[in-house]
C-alpha positions in Angstrom: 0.0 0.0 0.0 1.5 3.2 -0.8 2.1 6.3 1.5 -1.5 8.2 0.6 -3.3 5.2 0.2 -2.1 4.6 4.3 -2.4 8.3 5.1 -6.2 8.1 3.6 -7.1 4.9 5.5 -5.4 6.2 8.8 -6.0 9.5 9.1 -2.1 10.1 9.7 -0.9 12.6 7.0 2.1 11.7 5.0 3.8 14.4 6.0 4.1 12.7 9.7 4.7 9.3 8.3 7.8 10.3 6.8 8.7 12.2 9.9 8.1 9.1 12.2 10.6 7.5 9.0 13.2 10.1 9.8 13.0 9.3 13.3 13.6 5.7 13.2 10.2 5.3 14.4 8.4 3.3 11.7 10.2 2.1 8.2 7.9 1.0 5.3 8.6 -2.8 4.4 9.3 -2.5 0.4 9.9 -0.1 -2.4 8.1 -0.5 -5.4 9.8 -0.3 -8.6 9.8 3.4 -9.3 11.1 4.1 -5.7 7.9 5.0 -3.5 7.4 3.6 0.1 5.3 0.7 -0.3 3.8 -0.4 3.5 2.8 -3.8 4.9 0.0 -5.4 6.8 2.6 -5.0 9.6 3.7 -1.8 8.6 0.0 -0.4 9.5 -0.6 -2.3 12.3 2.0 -0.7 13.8 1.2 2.7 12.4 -2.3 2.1 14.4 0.4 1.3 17.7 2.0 4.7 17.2 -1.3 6.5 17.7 -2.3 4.4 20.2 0.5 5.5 22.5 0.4 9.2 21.3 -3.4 9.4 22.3 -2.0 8.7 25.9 0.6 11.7 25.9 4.1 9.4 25.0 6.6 11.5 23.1 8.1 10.1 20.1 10.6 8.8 21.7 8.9 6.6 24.7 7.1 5.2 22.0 9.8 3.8 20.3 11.3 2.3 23.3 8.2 0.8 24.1 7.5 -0.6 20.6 11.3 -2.0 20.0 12.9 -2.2 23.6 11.7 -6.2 24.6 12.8 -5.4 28.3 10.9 -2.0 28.5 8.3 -2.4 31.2 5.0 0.1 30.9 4.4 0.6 34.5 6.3 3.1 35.7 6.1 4.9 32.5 2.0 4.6 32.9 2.4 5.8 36.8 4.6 9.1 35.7 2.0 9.6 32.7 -0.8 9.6 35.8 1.1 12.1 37.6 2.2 14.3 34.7 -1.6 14.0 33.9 -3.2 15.0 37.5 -0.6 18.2 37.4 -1.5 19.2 34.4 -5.5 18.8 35.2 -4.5 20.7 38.7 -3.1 23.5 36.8 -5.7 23.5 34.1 -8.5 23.9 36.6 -6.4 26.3 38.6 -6.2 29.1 35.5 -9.8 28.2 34.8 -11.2 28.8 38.3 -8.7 32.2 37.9 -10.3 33.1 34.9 -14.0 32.8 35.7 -13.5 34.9 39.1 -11.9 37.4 36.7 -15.1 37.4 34.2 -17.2 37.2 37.7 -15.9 40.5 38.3 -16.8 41.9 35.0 -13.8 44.1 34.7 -14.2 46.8 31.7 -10.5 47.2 31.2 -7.3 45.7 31.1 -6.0 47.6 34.2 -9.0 46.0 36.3 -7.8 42.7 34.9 -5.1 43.0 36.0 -5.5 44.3 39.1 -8.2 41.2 39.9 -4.9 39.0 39.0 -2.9 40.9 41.9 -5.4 40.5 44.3 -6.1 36.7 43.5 -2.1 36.2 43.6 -2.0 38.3 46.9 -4.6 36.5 48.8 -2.7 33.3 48.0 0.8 35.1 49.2 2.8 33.0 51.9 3.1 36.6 53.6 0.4 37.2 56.2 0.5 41.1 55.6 0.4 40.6 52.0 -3.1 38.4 52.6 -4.5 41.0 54.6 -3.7 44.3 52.3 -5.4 41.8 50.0 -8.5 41.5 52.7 -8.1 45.5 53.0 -8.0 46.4 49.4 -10.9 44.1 48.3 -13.2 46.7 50.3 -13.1 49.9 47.6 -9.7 49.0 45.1 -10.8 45.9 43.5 -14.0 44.2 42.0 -14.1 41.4 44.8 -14.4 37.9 43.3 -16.2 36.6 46.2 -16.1 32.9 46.1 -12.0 33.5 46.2 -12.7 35.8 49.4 -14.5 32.5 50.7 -12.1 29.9 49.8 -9.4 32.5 51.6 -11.5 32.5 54.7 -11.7 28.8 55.0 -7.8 28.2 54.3 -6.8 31.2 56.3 -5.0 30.3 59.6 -3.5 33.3 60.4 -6.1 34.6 63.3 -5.5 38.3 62.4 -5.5 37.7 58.3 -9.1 35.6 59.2 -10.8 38.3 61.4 -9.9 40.7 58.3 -10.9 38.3 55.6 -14.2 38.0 57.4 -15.0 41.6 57.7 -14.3 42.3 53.8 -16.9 38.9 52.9 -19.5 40.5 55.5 -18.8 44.0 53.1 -19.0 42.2 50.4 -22.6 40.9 50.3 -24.4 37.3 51.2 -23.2 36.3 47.8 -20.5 33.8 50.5 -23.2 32.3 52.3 -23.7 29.6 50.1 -20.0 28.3 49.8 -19.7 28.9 53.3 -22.4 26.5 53.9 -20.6 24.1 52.1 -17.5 24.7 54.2 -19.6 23.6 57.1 -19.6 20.0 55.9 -16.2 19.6 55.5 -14.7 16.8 56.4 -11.5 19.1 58.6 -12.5 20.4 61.6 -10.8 23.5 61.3 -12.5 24.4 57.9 -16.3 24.1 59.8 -14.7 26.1 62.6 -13.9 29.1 59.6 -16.9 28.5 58.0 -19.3 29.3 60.9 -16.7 31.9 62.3 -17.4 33.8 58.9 -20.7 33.3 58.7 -21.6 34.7 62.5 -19.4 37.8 60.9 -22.2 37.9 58.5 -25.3 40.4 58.4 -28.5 39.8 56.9 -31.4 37.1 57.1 -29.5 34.6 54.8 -26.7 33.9 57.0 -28.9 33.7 59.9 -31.1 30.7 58.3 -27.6 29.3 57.2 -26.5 29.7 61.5 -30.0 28.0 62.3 -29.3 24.7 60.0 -25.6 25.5 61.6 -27.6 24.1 65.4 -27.9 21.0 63.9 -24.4 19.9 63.4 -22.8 17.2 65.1 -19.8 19.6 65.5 -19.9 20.9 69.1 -17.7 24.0 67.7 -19.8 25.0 65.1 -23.2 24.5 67.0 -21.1 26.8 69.6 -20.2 29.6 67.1 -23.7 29.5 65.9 -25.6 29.7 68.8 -23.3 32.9 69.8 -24.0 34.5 66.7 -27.5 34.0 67.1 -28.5 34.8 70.6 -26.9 38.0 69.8 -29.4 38.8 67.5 -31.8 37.5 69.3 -32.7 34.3 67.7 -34.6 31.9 71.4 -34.0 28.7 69.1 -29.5 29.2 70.3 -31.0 28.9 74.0 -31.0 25.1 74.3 -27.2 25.1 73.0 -26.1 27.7 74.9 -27.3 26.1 77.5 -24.8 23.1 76.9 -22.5 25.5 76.1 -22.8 27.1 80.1 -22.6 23.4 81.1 -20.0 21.8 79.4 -17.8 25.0 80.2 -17.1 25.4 76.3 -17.1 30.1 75.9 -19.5 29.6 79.1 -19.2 33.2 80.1 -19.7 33.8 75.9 -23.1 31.7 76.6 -23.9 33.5 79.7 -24.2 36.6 78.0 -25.7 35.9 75.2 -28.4 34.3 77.5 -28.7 37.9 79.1 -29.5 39.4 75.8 -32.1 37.0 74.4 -33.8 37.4 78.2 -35.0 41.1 76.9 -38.8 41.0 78.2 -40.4 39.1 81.6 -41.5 36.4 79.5 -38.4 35.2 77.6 -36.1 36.1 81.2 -38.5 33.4 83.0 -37.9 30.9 80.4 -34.2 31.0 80.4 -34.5 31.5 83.9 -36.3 27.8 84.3 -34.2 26.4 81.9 -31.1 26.9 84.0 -32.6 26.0 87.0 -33.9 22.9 85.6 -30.5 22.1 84.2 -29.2 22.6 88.0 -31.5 20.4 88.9 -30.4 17.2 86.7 -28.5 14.6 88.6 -25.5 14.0 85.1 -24.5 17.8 86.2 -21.8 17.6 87.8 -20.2 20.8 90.9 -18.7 22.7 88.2 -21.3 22.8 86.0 -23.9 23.8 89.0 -21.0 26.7 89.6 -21.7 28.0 86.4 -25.9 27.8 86.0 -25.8 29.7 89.0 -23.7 32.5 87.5 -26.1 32.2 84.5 -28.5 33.2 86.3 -26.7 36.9 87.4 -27.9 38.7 84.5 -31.2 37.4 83.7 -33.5 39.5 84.7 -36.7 38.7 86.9 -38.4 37.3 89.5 -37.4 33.2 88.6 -34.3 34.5 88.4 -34.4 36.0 92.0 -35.9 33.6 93.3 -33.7 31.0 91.9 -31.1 32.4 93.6 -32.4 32.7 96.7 -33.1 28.8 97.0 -29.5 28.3 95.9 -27.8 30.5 98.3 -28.8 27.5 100.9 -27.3 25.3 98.2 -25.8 21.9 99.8 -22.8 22.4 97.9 -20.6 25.3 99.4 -19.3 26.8 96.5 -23.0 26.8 94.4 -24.2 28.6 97.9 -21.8 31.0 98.1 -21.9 31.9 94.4 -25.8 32.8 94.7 -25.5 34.6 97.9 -23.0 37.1 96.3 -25.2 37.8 93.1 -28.1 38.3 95.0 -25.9 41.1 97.1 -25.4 42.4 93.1 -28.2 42.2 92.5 -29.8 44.4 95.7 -27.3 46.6 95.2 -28.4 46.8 91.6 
């Protein structure tokens, strides 16, 4: 078969057949009697070969190893092909997550392309005080590509770099809640921790129905966080976690407080005051624990409250006693 019969049958242009010639890589069988390449049933097969291997990113070379080398042994050659292949999809899907923040931010000239690019390099800096110029510029400098101010937040260890990355996602609208939710399943810790940390940082009714769902985790820290963030704006469905929170000593005096600001009229005081009371009350509480109800109960406003203490000033255990006996003093003074 000659070379544009095999070219026409295997989509491989004679051009490159007589480049894989030059190379060593492939030699036609016969000549015919004016002189042109004349190619085998062999000769194609191992045309079909070639391509084979080029469709799985071997150079020219590998593949003539691995088509004339007996002793040549694919699998490491396969293995660095899967790592040259997973670097290349990492990079790949790096510039394309790079580029679609770029068009997210819709930037009208080259200069606010460019400046998107330093920002996006910056917040990825191994300098903390280049991350949070980042944090600082994204506020009025730069078009913020939100969803790389998230990702930021929940990588961020740095606990001065976070607290500013969280105030320039709270500026920059409850476009992060979503993600941020996200980040609350995670499977590391300290990524749920960031997530609800940013959230709580967060105004409007979006993050607060992300902070209720947040009440429900399994995670101690981020039912914690939540509950904080919502008894402050004075959400009664934190007051059963906070609650744990005063018992298991875990930001207890955080708890406490937040306790004292939900308890705003005579109603909601005297539930959170029998709420503590009856968690006093519970025989798996153990003396610390009791300590801490009791000074719970300091700031709640109220007659429970009062009275609470009253009956706890004769407390069997000393330290319970003594702990109600000098709020109520407070509280006369008060």
């Amino acid at each position: 078969m000659l070379i544009g019969e095999v070219a026409r049958r295997s989509g491989v242009s004679a051009r490159m057949l007589r480049h894989y010639e030059s190379l060593g890589l492939l030699r036609p069988s016969g000549r015919t009697g004016s002189g042109y390449r004349e190619y085998s049933g062999d000769d194609i097969r191992r045309i079909f070969h070639i391509e084979s291997l080029r469709s799985l990113g071997l150079s020219l070379r590998e593949i003539g190893r691995a088509l004339d080398d007996p002793g040549f042994t694919p699998s490491v050659l396969v293995a660095d092909l899967v790592r040259q292949t997973r670097e290349r999809i990492a990079a790949e899907t790096e510039l394309l997550t790079k580029l679609r923040r770029i068009d997210a931010a819709e930037p009208a000239a080259w200069d606010d392309v460019l400046q998107v690019v330093a920002f996006l390099q910056a917040l990825r800096s191994k300098s903390a005080d280049a991350r949070q110029r980042a944090a600082l510029s994204s506020v009025d400098e730069v078009p913020v590509p939100v969803d790389a101010l998230v990702e930021a937040v929940l990588s961020e260890a740095d606990p001065v770099v976070a607290g500013t990355l969280r105030w320039a996602l709270a500026r920059a609208g409850d476009g992060g809640t979503a993600p941020l939710a996200e980040g609350l399943g995670s499977s590391v810790a300290a990524v749920r921790s960031r997530a609800v940390q940013a959230l709580a940082a967060m105004p409007g009714a979006e993050a607060a129905a992300r902070l209720r769902e947040a009440l429900a985790s399994l995670d101690a820290v981020v039912r914690g966080y939540a509950a904080l963030a919502l008894g402050t704006r004075g959400v009664f469905d934190a007051v059963p976690t906070l609650f744990d929170m005063v018992v298991e000593g875990r930001n207890d005096t955080d708890a406490a407080d937040a306790l004292s600001f939900l308890a705003s009229d005579s109603a909601t005081a005297d539930q959170i005051a029998t709420g503590l009371v009856d968690r006093l009350a519970a025989d798996t509480v153990g003396a610390p624990a009791r300590v801490r109800l009791t000074q719970a109960l300091a700031d709640i406003p109220g007659p429970t409250a009062s009275q609470a203490l009253v009956e706890l000033s004769h407390d069997a255990d000393r330290a319970v006693a003594l702990t109600a006996a000098y709020l109520l003093r407070l509280r006369d003074e008060r």
